[in-house]
C-alpha positions in Angstrom: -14.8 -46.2 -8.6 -11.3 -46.0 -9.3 -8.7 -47.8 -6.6 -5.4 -46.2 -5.8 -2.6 -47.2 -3.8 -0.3 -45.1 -2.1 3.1 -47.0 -0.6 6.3 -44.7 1.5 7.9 -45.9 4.5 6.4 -44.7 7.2 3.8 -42.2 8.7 6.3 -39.8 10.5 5.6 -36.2 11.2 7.7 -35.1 7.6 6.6 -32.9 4.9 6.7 -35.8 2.9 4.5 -38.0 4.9 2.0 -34.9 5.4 1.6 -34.3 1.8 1.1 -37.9 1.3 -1.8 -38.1 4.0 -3.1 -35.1 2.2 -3.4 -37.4 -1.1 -4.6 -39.7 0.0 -7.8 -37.5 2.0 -8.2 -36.1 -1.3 -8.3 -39.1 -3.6 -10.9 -40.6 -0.8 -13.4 -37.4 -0.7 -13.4 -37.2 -4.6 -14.8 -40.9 -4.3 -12.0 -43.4 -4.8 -11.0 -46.2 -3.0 -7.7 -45.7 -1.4 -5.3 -48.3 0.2 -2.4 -46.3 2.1 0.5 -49.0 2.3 3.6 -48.6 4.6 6.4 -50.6 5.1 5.9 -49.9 8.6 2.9 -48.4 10.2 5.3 -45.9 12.9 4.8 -42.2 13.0 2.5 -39.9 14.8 0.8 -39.3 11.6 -1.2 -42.5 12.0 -3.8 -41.0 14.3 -4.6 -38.5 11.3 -5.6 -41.1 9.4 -9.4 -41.1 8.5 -11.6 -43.9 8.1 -12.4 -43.8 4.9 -8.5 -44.8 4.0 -7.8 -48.1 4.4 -4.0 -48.3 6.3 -2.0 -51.2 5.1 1.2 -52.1 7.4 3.0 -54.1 5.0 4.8 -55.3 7.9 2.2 -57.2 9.7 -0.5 -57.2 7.5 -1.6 -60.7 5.1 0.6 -59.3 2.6 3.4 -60.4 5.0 6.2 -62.6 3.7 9.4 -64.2 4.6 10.2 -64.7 1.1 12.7 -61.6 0.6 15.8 -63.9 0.4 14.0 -66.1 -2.3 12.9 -62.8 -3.8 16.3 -61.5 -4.0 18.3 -64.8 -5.3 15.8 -64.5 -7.8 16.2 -60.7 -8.5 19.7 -61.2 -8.4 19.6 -63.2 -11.8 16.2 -61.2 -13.6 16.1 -57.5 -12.2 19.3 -55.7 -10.2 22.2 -58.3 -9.1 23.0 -55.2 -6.5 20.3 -56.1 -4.6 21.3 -59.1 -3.2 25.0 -57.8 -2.3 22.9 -55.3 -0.1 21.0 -57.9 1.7 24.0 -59.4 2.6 25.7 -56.5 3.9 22.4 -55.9 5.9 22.4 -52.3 3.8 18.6 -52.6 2.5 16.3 -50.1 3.0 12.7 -51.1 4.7 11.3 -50.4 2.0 13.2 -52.7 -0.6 12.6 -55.2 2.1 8.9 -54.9 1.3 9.0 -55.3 -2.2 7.6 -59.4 -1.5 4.8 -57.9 0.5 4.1 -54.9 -2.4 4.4 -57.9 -5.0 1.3 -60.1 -2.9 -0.9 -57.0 -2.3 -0.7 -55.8 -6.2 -1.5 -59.4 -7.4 -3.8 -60.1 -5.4 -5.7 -56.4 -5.2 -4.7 -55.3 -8.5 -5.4 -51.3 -8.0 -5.3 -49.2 -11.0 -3.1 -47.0 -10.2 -0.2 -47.1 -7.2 1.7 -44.0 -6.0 4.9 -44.3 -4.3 7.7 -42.0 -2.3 10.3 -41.0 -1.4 13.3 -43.0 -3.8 13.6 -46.0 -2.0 9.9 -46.6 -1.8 9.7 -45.7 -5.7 12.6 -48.2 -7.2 10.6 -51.1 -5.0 7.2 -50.2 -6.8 9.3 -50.4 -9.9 11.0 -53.8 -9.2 7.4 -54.9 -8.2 6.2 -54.6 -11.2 8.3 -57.1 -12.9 6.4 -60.0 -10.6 2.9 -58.7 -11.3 0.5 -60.1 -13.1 -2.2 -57.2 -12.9 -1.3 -53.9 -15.3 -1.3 -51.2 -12.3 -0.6 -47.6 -13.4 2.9 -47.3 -12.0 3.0 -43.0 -10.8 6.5 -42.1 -8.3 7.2 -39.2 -6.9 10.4 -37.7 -6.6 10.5 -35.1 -3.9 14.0 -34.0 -3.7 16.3 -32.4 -5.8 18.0 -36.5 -6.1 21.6 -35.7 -7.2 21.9 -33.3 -3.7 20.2 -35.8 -1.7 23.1 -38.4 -3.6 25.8 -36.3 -2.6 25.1 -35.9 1.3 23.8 -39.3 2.1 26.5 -42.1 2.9 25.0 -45.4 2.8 25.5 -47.9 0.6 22.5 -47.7 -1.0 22.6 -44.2 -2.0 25.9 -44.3 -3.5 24.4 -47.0 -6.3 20.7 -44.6 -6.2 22.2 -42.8 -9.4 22.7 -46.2 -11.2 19.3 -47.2 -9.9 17.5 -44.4 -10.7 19.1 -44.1 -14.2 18.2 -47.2 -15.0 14.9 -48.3 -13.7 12.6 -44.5 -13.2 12.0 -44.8 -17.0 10.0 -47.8 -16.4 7.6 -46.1 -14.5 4.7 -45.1 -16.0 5.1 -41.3 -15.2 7.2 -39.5 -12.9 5.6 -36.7 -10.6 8.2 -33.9 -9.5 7.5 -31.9 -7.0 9.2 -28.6 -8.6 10.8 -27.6 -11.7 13.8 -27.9 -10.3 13.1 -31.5 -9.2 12.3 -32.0 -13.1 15.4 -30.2 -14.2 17.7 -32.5 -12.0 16.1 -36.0 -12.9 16.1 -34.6 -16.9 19.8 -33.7 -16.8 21.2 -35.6 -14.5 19.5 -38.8 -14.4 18.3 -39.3 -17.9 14.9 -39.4 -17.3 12.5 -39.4 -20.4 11.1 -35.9 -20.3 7.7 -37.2 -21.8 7.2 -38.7 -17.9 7.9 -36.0 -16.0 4.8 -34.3 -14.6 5.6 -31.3 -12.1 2.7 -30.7 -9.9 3.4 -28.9 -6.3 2.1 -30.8 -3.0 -1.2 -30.4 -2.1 -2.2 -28.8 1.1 -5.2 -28.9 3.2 -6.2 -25.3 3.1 -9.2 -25.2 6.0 -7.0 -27.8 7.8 -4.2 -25.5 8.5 -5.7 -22.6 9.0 -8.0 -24.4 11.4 -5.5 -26.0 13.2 -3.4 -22.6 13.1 -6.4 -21.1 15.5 -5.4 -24.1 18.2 -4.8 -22.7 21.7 -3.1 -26.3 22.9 0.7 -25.3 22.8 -0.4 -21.6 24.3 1.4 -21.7 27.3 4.4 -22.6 24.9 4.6 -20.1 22.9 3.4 -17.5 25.1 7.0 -18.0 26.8 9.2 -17.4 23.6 7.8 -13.7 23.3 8.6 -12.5 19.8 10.4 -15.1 17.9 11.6 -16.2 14.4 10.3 -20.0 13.6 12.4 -22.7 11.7 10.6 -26.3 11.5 11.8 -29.6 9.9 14.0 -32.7 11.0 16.9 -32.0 12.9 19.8 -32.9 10.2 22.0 -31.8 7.9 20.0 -31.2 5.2 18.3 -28.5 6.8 21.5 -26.4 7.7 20.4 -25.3 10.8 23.7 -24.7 12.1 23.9 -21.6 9.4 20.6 -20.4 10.8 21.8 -20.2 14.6 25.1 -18.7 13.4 23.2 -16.2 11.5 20.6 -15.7 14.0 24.3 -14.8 17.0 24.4 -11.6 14.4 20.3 -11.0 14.5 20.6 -11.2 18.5 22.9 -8.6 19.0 19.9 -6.1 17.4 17.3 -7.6 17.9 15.1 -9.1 21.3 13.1 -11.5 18.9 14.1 -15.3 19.9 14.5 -18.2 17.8 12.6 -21.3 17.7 13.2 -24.3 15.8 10.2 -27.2 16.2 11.4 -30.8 15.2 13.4 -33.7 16.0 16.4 -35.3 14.7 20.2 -36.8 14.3 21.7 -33.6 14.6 19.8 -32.3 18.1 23.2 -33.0 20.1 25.0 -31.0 18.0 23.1 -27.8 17.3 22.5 -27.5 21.4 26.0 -27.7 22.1 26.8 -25.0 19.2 23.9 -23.1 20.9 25.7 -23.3 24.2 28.7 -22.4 22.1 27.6 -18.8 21.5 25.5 -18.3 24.6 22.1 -18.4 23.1 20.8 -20.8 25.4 18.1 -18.4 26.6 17.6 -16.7 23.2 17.0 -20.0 21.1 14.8 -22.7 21.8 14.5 -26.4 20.7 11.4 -27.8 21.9 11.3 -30.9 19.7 8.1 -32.3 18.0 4.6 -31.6 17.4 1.8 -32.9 16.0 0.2 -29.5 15.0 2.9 -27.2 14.2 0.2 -24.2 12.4 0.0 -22.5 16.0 3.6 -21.8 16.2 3.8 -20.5 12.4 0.5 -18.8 13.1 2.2 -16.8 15.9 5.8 -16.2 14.7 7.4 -12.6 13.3 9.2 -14.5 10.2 9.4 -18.5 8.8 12.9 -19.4 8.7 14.1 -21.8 6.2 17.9 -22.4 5.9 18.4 -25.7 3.9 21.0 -26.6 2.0 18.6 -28.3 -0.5 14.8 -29.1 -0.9 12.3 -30.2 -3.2 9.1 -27.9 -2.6 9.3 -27.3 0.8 5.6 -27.9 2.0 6.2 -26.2 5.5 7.2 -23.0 4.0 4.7 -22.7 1.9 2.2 -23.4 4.9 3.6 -20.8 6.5 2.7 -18.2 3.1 -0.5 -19.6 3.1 -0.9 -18.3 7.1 0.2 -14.8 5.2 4.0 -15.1 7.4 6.8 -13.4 5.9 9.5 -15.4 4.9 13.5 -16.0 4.9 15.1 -18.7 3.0 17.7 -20.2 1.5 18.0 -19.8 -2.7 17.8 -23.7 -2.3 15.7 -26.1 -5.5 11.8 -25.9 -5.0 12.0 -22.1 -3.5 12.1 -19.1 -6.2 9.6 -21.1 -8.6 6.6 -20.5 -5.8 8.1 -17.6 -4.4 7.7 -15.4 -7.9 8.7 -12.0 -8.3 9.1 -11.7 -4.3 12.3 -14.1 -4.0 14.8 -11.8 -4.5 13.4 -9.6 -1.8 14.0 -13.0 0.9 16.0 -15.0 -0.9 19.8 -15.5 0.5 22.6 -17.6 -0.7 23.1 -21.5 0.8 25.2 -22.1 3.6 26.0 -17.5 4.1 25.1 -16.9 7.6 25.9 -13.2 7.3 24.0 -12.6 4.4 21.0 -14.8 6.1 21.5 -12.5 9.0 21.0 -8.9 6.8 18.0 -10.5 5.0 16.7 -11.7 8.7 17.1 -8.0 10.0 15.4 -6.4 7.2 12.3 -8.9 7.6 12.1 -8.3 11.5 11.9 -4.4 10.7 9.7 -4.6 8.0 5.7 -4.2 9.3 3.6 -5.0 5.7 3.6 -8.7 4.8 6.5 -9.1 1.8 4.6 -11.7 -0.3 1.5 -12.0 -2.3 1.2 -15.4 -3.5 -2.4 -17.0 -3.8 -1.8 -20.1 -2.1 -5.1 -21.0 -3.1 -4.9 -21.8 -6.5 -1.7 -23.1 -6.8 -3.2 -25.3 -4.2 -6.7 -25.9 -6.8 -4.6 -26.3 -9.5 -2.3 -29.2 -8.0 -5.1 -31.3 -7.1 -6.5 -31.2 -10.6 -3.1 -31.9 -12.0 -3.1 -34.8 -9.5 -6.5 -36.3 -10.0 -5.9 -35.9 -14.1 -2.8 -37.9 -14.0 -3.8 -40.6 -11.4 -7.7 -41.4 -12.4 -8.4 -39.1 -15.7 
C-alpha cells in the first residue's frame, strides 16, 4: 500500500484547500495510506476530514521543533542565504517555518511520495529534501498563474518567489499545473523544465456536490435574496469584485435579479462601503462564509466570476457541473475548460461595462449556455493524478 503525504498551510474554506481535501479522499478510497500535513491545523475544513486520513498539525504534533533558527544558520550557508534575512525581518511564511517539522516527519515516516501547495508550501518540501535521508517522490502543485500572483502580492517574500521558484521548482520531481495556462507561465516565465510539468485539472467530488447542492440548511437565506446572480471566493483583490459590483450598478438599472457574493476576506470593508457608494445596499448582499456553498450555486440565475487572475477556478467549475450558466472574466485557467462556449461568456479583465452586457444577455437567456461533461474531465483528472503519484 502505497503512503502519500499531502502538506499546504492550512485547512480554510479555499478552492485550494477543498481540492486538496478532495485528494486526499481519493488517494484514501483507492487504498493508500494518506498523512494530510498542515502547518497549522485552522480552517473549517477540518471537520470534513474523514477518518481514514490521518491529519498531521505540524504545529503541535511530535514532528514539533524549535530548531528553525539552527535550521536556517544552517540553510543560510547550504541551501538559500535569503532565508535567514527573512527570519530576521520576521517576513517568513508558516510554512517555511515548518520546514524542521516536514524534515522530522519525512525522515522518520519516509512516504513514497509527498504533495505539496500552494508556493510557499512547495519551496519548503523542496528545501526539505536536501535534509532527508529517505528518497520521497517530491510532486508540487502550482495552482496559480505564479507571475500574476508575483505582481499583486507585496511581501517580502513574494518579491524574491521568482528567484526562488526559478531556482529551486526544477528540483522537484514533477510539477503538477492546474491549467495550461499555469504550465505556459512557469515554462516561459520561470524556466521550468517542460519534461516536469504535468497539467491535470482539480478533482471534484461529483456525488458530494450535487448532494450537498440538495441541502435545505441556508433556505431561509436564500429564499430572501429572490432572484439573484452568485459570486463566491475570498474577499480580495485578486478576485476583482469591485469590477463585478460596478458592473452589476448597470445590470440593476434593468434588471430586479440581486447579487450575492458568499465569502470572507481583507477587502470586506471596502467593497460594502463602495456598495453603499452606489446605493445597492438592498440589491447586493454579503453574507460572509459557509461551509456548504452548493445550495446557493444550486439556486442562483448565473455564477459570477470577475477575477483578475486564477489558476482553474474550482468553484466555477462546480457551478458547470450544477448545469449554472456562467459569466467570467477571460482570466488563466478559464477558456481551456470552457471550450467552444467561452466566447459566448467570456468578458475582458477589470471592463465593468462589457461584464455588465455579457451579465444582461445571460439573465435573459432561458436554455443553459454550456455543455461541458464535467464528468470526465473529472474521471480523467483522477487517473492523471493516481498515475503520476502511485503508478
Amino acid at each position: 500500500m502505497p503512503k502519500i503525504a499531502i502538506f499546504m498551510n492550512s485547512l480554510a474554506g479555499g478552492g485550494m484547500e477543498r481540492g486538496m481535501l478532495n485528494l486526499a479522499k481519493f488517494f484514501a478510497k483507492e487504498g493508500a495510506g494518506v498523512d494530510l500535513l498542515v502547518a497549522s491545523a485552522k480552517g473549517p475544513l477540518i471537520a470534513e476530514v474523514p477518518e481514514s486520513i490521518n491529519l498531521i498539525d505540524l504545529k503541535s504534533s511530535k514532528y514539533k521543533t524549535k530548531s528553525i533558527r539552527l535550521w536556517l544558520i544552517k540553510a543560510f550557508f547550504t541551501v538559500e542565504p535569503w532565508l535567514l534575512v527573512l527570519f530576521f525581518t520576521k517576513k517568513l511564511p508558516k510554512a517555511i517555518k515548518s520546514i524542521p517539522a516536514v524534515i522530522e516527519y519525512m525522515n522518520v515516516v519516509a512516504p513514497d511520495v509527498i504533495l505539496s501547495t500552494p508556493t510557499t508550501a512547495n519551496l519548503a518540501v523542496v528545501w526539505a529534501k536536501f535534509y532527508c535521508e529517505p528518497n520521497s517522490k517530491i510532486v508540487i502543485r502550482e495552482a496559480s498563474t505564479l507571475s500574476q500572483e508575483i505582481q499583486n502580492k507585496n511581501t517580502l517574500f513574494f518579491k524574491l518567489t521568482k528567484k526562488f521558484v526559478k531556482k529551486w521548482y526544477n528540483h522537484a520531481d514533477s510539477v503538477i499545473c492546474v491549467s495550461k495556462d499555469v504550465s505556459d507561465d512557469l515554462k516561459e516565465n520561470f524556466l521550468i523544465d517542460k519534461s516536469k510539468l504535468n497539467v491535470i485539472y482539480n478533482i471534484l467530488d461529483a456525488e458530494m456536490i450535487k448532494s450537498k447542492a440538495l441541502s435545505s440548511e441556508y433556505n431561509s437565506i436564500i429564499d430572501g435574496y429572490g432572484k439573484y446572480i452568485l459570486s463566491a471566493g475570498r474577499l480580495e483583490k485578486q478576485k476583482d469584485y469591485e469590477t463585478l459590483i460596478y458592473a452589476y450598478h448597470l445590470v440593476a438599472k434593468k434588471s430586479s435579479v440581486n447579487l450575492v457574493i458568499i465569502g470572507e476576506g481583507p477587502e470586506r470593508a471596502k467593497l460594502e462601503a463602495l456598495r453603499e457608494a452606489l446605493h445597492l445596499t438592498d440589491r447586493v448582499h454579503i453574507p460572509g462564509f459557509f461551509v456548504n456553498p452548493y445550495p446557493f450555486i444550486q439556486n442562483c440565475e448565473v455564477f459570477a466570476l470577475s477575477s483578475r487572475w486564477e489558476g482553474c477556478p474550482n468553484v466555477m467549475r462546480e457551478s458547470m457541473l450544477l448545469g449554472k450558466k456562467i459569466i467570467s472574466t477571460d482570466c488563466a485557467g478559464v477558456k481551456e475548460i470552457l471550450d467552444e462556449s467561452a466566447s459566448r461568456v467570456l468578458s475582458p479583465v477589470g471592463e465593468y461595462e462589457a461584464y455588465a452586457k455579457k451579465l444582461l444577455d445571460l439573465i435573459e437567456l432561458r436554455e443553459e449556455n454550456l455543455d461541458v461533461d464535467a464528468d470526465s474531465i473529472i474521471k480523467r483528472s483522477k487517473e492523471l493524478y493516481y498515475n503520476l503519484m502511485v503508478g
